[in-house]
C-alpha positions in Angstrom: 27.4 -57.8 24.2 25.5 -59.0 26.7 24.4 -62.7 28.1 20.8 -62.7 26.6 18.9 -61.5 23.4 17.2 -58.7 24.6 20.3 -57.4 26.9 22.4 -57.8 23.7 20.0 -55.9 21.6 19.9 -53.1 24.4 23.4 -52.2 24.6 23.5 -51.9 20.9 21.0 -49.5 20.7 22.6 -47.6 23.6 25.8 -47.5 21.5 23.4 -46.1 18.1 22.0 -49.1 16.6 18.6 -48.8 15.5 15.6 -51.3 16.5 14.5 -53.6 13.4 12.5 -56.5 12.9 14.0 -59.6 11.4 11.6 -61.9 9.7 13.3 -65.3 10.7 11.0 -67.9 7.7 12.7 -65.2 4.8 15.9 -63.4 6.8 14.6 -60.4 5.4 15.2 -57.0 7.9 13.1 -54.3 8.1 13.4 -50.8 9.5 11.1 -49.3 12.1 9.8 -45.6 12.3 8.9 -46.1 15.7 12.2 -47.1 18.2 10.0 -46.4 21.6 7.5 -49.1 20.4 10.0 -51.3 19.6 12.0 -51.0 22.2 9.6 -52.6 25.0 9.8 -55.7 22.8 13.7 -56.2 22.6 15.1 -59.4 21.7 11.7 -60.7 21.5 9.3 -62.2 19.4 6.5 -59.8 18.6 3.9 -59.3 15.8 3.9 -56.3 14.4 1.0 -54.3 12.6 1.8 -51.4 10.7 2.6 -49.7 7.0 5.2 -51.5 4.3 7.1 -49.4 2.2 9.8 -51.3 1.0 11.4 -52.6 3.4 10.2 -49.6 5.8 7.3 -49.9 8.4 5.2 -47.7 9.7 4.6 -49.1 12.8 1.0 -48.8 14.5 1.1 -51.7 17.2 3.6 -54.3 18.9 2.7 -57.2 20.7 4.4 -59.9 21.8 4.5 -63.4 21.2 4.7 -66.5 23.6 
């Protein structure tokens, strides 16, 4: 859906997708309770502080990496 990372991931949350974070070492996805943070950093690398429940974050700052 689109040429790059972050344009793909974009369009897919124009269309209703939700921003997560993938954790590439594990694979494991997590969900995000903050999409305007995350949406800055789309198709990026980022850390990410914040809250784990489950596999639920409570996001309190993005930044990103390289």
């Amino acid at each position: 859906m689109g040429h790059d990372k972050e344009t793909c991931t974009k369009q897919c949350a124009q269309l209703g997708a939700k921003y997560v974070l993938l954790d590439d070492a594990t694979k494991q996805v997590y969900t995000l309770d903050d999409q305007a943070k995350a949406q800055a950093f789309a198709g990026h690398k980022v850390r990410l502080s914040g809250t784990l429940t489950g596999t639920k974050i409570t996001v309190t700052s993005v930044e990103a990496l390289g």
